[in-house]
C-alpha positions in Angstrom: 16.4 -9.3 8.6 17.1 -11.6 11.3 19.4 -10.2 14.2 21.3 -12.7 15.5 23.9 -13.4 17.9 27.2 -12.9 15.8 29.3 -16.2 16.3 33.0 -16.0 17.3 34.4 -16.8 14.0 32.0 -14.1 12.6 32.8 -11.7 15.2 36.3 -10.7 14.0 37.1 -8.3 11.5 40.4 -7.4 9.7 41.8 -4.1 10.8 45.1 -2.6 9.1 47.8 -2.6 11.4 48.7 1.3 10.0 46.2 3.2 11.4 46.2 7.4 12.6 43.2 9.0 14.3 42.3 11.3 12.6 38.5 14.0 13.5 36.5 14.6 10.4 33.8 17.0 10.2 31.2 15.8 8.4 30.2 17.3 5.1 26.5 18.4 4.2 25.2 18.1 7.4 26.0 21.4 9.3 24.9 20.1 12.7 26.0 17.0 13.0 29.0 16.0 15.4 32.5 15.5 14.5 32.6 12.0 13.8 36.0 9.4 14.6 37.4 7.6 11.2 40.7 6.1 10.5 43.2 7.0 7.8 45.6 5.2 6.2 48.5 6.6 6.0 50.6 7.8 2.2 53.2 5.6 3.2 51.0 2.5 3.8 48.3 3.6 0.5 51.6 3.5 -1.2 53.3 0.4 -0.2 50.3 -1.6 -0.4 49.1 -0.6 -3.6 52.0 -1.7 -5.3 50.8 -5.5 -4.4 47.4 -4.5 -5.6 46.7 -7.7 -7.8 47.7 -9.8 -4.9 44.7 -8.7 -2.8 46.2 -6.5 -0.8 42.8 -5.4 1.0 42.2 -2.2 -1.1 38.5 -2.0 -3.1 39.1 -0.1 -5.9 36.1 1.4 -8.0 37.4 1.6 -11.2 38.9 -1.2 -13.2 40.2 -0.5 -17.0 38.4 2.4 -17.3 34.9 0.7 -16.5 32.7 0.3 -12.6 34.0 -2.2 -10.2 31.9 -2.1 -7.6 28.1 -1.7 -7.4 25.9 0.1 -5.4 23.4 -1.8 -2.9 21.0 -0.6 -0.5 17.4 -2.2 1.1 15.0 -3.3 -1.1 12.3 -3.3 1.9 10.4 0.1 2.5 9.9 2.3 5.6 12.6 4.3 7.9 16.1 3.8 7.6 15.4 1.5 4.1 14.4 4.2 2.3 17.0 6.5 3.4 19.6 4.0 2.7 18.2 3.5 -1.3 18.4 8.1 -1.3 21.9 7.3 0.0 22.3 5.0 -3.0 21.1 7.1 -5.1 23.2 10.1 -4.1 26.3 8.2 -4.0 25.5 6.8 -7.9 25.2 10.7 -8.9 28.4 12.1 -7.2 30.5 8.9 -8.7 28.9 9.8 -12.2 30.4 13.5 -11.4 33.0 12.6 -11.1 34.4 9.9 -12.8 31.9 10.0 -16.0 30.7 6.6 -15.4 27.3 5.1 -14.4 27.8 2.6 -11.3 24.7 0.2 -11.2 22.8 0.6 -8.6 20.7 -2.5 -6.8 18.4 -3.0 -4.3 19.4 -6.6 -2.1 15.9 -8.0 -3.5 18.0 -8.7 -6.6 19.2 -12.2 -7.3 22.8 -12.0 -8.7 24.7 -14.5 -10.9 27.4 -16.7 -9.5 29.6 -14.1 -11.6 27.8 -11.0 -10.8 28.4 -11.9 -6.8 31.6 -11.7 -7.8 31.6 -7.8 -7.9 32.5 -6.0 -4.9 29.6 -3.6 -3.7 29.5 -0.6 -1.6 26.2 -1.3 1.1 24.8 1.0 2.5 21.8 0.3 5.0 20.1 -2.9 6.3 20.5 -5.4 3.9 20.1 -9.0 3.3 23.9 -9.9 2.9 25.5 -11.5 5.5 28.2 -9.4 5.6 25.7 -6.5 6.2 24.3 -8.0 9.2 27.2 -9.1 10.5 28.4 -5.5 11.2 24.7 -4.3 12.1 25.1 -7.3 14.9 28.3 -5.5 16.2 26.8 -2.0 16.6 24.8 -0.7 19.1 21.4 1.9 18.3 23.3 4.9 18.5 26.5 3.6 17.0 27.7 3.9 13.1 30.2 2.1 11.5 32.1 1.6 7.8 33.2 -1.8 7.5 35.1 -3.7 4.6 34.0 -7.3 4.8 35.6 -9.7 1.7 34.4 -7.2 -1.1 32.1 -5.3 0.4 32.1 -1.5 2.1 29.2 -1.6 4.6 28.0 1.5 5.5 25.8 0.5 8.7 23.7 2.7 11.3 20.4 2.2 12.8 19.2 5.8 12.4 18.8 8.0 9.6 21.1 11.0 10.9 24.0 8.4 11.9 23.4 6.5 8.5 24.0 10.4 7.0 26.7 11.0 8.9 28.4 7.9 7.7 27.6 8.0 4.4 29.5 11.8 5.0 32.4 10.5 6.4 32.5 7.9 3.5 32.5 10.4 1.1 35.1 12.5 2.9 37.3 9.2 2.7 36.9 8.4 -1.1 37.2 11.9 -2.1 40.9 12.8 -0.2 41.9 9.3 -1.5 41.2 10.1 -4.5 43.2 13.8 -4.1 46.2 11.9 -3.0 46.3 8.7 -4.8 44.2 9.5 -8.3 42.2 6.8 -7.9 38.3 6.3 -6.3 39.1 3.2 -3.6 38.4 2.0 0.1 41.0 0.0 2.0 40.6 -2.7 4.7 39.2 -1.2 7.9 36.7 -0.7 10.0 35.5 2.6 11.7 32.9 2.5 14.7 31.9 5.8 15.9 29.6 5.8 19.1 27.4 9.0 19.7 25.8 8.5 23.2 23.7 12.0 23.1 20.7 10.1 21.7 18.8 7.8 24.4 18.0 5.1 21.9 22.3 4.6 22.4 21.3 3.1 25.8 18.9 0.0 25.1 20.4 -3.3 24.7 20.2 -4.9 21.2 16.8 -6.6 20.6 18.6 -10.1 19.0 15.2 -11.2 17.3 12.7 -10.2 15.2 12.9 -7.3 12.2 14.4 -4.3 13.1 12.2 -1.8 11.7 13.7 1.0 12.9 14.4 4.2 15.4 11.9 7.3 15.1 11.6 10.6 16.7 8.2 10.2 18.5 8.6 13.7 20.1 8.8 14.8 23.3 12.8 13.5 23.5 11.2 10.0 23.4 12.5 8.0 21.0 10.6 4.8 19.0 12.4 1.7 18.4 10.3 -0.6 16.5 10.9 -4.4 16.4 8.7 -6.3 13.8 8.1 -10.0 13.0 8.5 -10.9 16.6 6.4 -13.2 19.8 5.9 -12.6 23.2 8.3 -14.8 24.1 10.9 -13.1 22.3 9.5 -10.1 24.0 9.6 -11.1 27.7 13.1 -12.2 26.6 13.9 -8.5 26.3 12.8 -7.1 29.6 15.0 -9.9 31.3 17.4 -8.3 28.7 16.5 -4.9 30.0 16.8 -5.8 33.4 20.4 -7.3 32.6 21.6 -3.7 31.4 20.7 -1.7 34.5 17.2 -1.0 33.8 15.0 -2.0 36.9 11.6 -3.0 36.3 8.7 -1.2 37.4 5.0 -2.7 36.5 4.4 -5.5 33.4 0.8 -5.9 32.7 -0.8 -7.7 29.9 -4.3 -6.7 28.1 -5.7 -9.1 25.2 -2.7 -11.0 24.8 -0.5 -7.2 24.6 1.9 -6.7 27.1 3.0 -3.3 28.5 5.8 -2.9 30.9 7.5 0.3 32.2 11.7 0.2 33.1 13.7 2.6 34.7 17.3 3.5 34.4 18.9 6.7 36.8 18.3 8.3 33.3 16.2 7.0 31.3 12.6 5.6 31.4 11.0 3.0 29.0 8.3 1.9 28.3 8.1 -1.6 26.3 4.9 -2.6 24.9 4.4 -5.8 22.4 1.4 -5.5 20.1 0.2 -8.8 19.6 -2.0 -8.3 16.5 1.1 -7.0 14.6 3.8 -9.3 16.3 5.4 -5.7 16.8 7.1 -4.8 20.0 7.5 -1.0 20.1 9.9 0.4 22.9 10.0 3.9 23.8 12.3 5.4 25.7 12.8 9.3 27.4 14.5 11.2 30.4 13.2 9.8 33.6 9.6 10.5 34.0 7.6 9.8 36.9 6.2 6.8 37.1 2.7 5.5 37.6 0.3 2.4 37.0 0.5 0.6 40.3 -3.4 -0.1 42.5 -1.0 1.1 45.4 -1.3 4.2 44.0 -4.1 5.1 44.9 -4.6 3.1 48.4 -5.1 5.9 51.1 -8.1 7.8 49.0 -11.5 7.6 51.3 -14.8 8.1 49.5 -16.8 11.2 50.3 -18.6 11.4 47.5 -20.8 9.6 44.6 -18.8 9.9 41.4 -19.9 11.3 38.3 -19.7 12.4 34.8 -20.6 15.3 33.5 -20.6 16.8 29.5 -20.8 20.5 29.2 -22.1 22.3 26.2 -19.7 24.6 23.9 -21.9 25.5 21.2 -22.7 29.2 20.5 -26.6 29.8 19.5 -25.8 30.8 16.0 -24.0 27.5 15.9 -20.7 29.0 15.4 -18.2 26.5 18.1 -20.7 23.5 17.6 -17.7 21.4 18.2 -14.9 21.2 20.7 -14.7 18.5 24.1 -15.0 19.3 27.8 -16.0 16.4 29.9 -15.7 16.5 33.7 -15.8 13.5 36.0 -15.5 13.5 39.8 -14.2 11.1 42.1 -15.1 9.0 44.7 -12.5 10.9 46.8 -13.3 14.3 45.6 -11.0 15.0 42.6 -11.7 15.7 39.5 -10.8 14.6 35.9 -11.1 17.3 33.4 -10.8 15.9 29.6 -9.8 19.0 27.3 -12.3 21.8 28.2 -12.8 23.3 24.5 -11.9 26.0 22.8 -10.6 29.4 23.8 -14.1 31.2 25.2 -14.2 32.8 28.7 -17.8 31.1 28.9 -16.7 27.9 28.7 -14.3 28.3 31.1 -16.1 29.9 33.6 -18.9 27.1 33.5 -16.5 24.6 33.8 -15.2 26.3 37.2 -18.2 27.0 38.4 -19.5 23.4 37.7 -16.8 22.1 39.7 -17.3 24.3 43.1 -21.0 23.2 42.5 -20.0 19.5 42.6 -17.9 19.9 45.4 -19.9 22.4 47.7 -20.8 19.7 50.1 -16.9 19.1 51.2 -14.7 22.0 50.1 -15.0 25.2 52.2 -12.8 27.2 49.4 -12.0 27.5 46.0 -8.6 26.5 46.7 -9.0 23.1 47.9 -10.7 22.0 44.6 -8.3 19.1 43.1 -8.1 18.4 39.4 -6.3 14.7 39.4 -5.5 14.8 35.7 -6.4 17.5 33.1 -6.4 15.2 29.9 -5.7 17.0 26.7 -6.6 14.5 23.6 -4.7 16.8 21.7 -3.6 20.1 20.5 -6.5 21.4 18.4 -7.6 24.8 19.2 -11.3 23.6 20.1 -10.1 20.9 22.7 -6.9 22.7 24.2 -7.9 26.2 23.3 -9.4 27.5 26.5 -6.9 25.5 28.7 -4.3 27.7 27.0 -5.7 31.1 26.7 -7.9 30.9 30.1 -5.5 29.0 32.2 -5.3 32.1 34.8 -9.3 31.7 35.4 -8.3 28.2 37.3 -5.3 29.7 39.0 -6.8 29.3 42.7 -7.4 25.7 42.1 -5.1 22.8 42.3 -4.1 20.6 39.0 -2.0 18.1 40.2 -0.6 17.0 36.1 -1.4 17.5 32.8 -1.3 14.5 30.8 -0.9 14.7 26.8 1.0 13.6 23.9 2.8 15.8 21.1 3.8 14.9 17.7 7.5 15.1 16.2 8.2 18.3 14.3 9.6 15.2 11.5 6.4 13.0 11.7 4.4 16.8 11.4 6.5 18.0 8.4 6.0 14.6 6.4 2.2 15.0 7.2 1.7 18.6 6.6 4.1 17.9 3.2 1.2 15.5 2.2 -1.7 16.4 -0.4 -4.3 14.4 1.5 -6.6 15.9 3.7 -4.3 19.1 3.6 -7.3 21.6 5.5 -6.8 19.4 8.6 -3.0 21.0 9.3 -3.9 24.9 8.5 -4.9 25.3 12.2 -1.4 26.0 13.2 -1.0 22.6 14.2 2.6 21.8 15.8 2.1 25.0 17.4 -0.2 24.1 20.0 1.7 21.8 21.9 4.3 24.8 22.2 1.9 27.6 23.8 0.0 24.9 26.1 3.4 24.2 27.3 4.6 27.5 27.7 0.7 28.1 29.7 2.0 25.1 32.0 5.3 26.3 32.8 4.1 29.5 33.6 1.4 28.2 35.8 4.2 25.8 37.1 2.0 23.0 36.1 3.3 19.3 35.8 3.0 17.9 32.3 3.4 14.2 31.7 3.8 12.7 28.7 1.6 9.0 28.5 2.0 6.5 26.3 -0.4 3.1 25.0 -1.0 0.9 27.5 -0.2 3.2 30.5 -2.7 3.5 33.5 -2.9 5.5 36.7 -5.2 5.3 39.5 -6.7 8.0 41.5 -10.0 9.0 43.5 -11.3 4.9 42.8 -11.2 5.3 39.7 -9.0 3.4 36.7 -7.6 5.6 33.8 -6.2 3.7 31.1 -4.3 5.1 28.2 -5.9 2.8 25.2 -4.1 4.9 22.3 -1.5 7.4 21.7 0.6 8.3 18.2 3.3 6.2 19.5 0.9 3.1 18.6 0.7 4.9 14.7 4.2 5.8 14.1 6.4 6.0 11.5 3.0 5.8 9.4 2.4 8.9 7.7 -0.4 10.7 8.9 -3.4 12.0 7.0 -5.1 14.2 9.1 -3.7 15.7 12.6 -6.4 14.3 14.4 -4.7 11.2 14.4 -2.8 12.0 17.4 -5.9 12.3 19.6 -5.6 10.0 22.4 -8.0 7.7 23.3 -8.4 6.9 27.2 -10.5 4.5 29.0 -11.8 4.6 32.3 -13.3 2.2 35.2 -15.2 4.4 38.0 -18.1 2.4 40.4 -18.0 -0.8 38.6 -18.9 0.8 34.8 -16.3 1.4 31.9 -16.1 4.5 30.3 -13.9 5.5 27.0 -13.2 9.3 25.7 -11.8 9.0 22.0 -11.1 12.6 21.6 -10.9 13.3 17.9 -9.9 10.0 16.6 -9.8 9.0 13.4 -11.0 5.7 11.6 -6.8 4.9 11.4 -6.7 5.7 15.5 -9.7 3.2 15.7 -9.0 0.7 13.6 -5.9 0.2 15.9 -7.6 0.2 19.0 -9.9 -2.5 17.4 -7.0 -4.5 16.6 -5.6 -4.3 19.6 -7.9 -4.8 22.0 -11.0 -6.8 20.4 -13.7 -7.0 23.1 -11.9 -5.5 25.9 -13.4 -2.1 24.1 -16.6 -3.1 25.6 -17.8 -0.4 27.5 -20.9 1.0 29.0 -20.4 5.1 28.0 -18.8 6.3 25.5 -18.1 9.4 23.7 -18.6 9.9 20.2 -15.5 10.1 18.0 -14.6 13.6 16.1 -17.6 15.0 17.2 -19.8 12.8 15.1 -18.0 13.7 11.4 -15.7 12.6 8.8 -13.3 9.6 9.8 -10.6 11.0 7.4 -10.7 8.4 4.8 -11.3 4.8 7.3 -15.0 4.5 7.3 -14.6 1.0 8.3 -11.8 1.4 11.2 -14.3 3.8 12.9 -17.4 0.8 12.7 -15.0 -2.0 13.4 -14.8 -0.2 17.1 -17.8 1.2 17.7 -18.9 -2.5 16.8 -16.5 -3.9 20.0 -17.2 -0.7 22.1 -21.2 -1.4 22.0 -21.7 1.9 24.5 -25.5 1.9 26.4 -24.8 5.7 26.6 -23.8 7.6 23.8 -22.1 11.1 24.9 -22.7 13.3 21.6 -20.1 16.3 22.0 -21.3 18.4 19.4 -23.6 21.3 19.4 -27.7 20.2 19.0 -27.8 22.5 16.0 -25.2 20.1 14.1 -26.3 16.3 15.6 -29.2 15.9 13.5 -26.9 16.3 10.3 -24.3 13.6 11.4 -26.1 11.3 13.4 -27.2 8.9 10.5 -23.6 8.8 8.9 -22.6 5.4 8.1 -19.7 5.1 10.6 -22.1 6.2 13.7 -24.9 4.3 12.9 -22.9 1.0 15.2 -23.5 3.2 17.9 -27.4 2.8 18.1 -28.1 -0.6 16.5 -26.0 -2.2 19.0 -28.5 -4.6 21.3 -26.8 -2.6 24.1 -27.7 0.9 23.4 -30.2 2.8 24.9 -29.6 6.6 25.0 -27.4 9.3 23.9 -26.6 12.8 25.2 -26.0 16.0 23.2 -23.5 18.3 24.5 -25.7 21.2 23.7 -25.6 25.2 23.8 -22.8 26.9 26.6 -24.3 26.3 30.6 -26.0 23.1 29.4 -24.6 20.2 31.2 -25.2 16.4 31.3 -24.7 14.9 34.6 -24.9 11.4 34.9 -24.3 9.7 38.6 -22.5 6.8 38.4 -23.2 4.1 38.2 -25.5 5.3 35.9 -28.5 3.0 34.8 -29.9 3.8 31.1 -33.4 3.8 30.4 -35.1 0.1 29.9 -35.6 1.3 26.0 -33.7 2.2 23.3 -33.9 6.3 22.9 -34.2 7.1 19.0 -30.8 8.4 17.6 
């Protein structure tokens, strides 16, 4: 559907002259806000429906004992369409009921006869009548509206809770008109009922493109997706942004994607457009601080070489073979931790003890050790483990922020609700996030939520956020991993990218969006090595772009050799650019790599 600008002539709407306010508390939805309707009043049901035959502005249901009006919702899937057709649904069951008779029900795909359009129809949604995107024009994001329009009801919101709440308020109309006058039937009116608690309610209307929808992307950050749009129709909406108070903070472009980040004195956004699915996906959240600028980082001094450093996790018996900690030191002294592994004392103490090591030559104390960024990927137990059960051993140090992103609880239910790949959410996944959080408060820790396309600099060194689940969502995911971030970095002229536990579905979008800018010359191995949860081919697509000379394997040595020939790694050493890789190893093994770092002349066997 096409939003655009509502012409004068389309603009106004027929509102009854007769009107009370009256609060309704919406049925079937215990938490949801009273909601504003108007009521007609007896005197005015009656008077007017005595001129019913001269179309006195009253939709009436039932006609000689048979329907009257049909039921319409979206015939397009995904977010507030499909809600709107269980809406439909719902509505055709309590009519049946009630009144014994089967209303039809359609989807707006359906091509009607010049009598058929005839038929006045109860919409409820985004659909493809005019009338239906008429009063979608004149709403905002966190407004709701019923609307009679010729011989339509339009039951319009951009949300699924407001399109519940009035499709409630609906039904609270029909049913005490029905009480008072015997009859099932909607008079001429139109209700608009603003909710301004949800943030989405403050973003102008993007007036082009598809409207896809507004998601819960967690963290009180909120998704609105915009499909079938262009850049230009993109950059039209920061002006528009700009226009309505938000004040503009860094736009950059990558591979023909553009990321921009807005501030309001509440609110910060951050508006990126995809180019490879003509998508433009604007988030918005309280005020966070903000970041991305080369400024940023313009007083650091160099007193040291940087480097990167892997650390083994693995147990002898094999036992933690997997897990992530990866260290890098900067030019000014600070560090970058990624993860750290899984709960183990061990592990934690080597990665302490590795960082006084590294920074013996210009720290007199433990406590002027800087940790930059602590990067979580995400919340399973054998990347964030030890950072939340060990957090006390770095107490004497100093982490400036922890960056990370969370899942919805909604997005995690849908998943966890799925049959595929079901073992990859009995971890007590959607928990984690919770008890590193509560480890960070208690530490009085920042957190910072990133998002795609976000980039901070520090120490010399460029950290770029290449993937996050707010480049996924609303897709439904099959495995948790999937929210595993995927970060690059440029440190002393070489590129550098972490992917975490990525799947082949996080990968294949980072191969979309980015094509050869994934070129790098270090890169960590995906998921320690195993299983792409069902997308072989999104995994090859970007080792195929990434073409790494170093391969950082974080996986015990006991388990490489079994995974190392897989089809979706094998990219990683017949590339013409590799030459060696690096097993993480048993616990007090480490990999330290000075960089620059120069790979040997020859290709290492895999």
């Amino acid at each position: 559907m096409k939003m655009r600008m509502l012409s004068a002539r389309k603009r106004f709407i027929k509102v009854l002259s007769a009107i009370t306010a009256l609060l309704f508390i919406l049925c079937g939805c215990a938490s949801a806000p009273v909601v504003t309707t108007s009521e007609v009043t007896a005197e005015n049901f009656s008077a007017t429906a005595e001129t019913a035959e001269e179309n006195d502005g009253i939709i009436r249901f039932i006609k000689d004992g048979a329907p009257a009006v049909r039921l319409v919702a979206s015939g397009t899937g995904g977010g507030i369409n499909d809600t709107s057709r269980e809406l439909v649904v719902r509505l055709g069951k309590y009519l049946n009921e009630k009144t014994g008779l089967d209303f039809d029900k359609y989807r707006d795909t359906r091509k009607l006869t010049e009598e058929e359009e005839k038929m006045a129809e109860i919409v409820i949604g985004i659909t493809n009548r005019e009338e239906s995107i008429e009063a979608y024009e004149a709403i905002g994001y966190d407004d709701c509206s019923i609307t009679v329009s010729g011989n339509k009801i339009l039951l319009s919101a951009y949300t699924d809770d407001n399109l519940l709440k009035v499709y409630n308020a609906f039904i609270t109309r029909i049913s005490k008109a029905e009480k008072e006058h015997g009859e099932y039937c909607f008079s001429e009116e139109q209700t608009v009922v603003s909710t301004p608690k949800n943030a989405s309610g403050e973003l102008p209307k993007y007036t082009s493109g598809k409207y896809a929808g507004i998601y819960d992307a967690g963290g009180k950050t909120e998704l609105l997706l915009v499909k079938a749009t262009d850049k230009d129709e993109f950059m039209e909406y920061l002006e528009l942004l700009e226009k309505s108070g938000f004040e503009k903070y860094s736009v950059r472009e990558v591979n023909g994607n553009v990321f921009s980040i807005y501030n309001s004195e509440k609110y910060t956004v951050n508006a990126g457009f995809y180019d490879y699915e003509d998508s433009a996906r604007i988030l918005i959240e309280p005020l966070a601080p903000l970041t991305g600028l080369e400024e940023d980082d313009k007083d650091h001094k160099k007193i040291c070489e940087p480097m990167i450093t892997m650390l083994g996790l693995d147990t002898e018996d094999g036992s933690n073979a997997n897990g992530l900690s990866v260290l890098i030191r900067l030019e000014d002294g600070r560090f970058i931790i990624f993860d750290g592994g899984h709960n183990s004392s061990t592990n934690s103490i080597n990665l302490l003890e590795e960082m006084k090591r590294q920074s013996a030559d210009y720290v007199s104390s433990e406590d002027k050790i800087t940790v930059a960024a602590w990067v979580v990927t995400h919340v399973h137990g054998d990347h964030s483990g030890m950072m939340t059960h060990n957090m006390g051993r770095f107490s004497g140090i100093n982490i400036e922020k922890v960056l990370m992103n969370t899942i919805s609880r909604e997005a995690l239910d849908a998943a966890k609700a799925s049959n595929e790949y079901k073992d990859n959410f009995d971890a007590g996944e959607g928990t984690g996030d919770t008890s590193l959080m509560n480890t960070l408060d208690k530490a009085g820790i920042e957190y910072r939520r990133v998002h795609t396309g976000q980039v901070f600099f520090m120490g010399g060194a460029k950290m770029e956020i290449l993937y996050t689940l707010d480049s996924f969502t609303p897709k439904l995911l099959n495995a948790f991993n999937t929210t595993s971030l995927v970060v690059g970095l440029e440190i002393a002229g070489q590129k550098i990218i972490i992917t975490g536990d990525a799947t082949g579905d996080a990968m294949q979008i980072c191969a979309n969006m980015y094509g050869d800018y994934l070129k790098c010359d270090i890169a960590s191995v995906a998921h320690h090595g195993y299983t792409t949860w069902g997308n072989n081919q999104g995994m090859i697509n970007a080792y195929n772009l990434m073409r790494p000379a170093v391969v950082l394997w974080c996986q015990g040595s006991k388990a490489y050799p079994s995974y190392k020939d897989k089809v979706y790694n094998k990219p990683l050493f017949e590339s013409e650019e590799y030459r060696e890789v690096f097993v993480a190893g048993f616990r007090g093994e480490f990999h330290r790599l000075s960089l620059p770092y120069t790979p040997n002349e020859q290709k290492a066997a895999a």
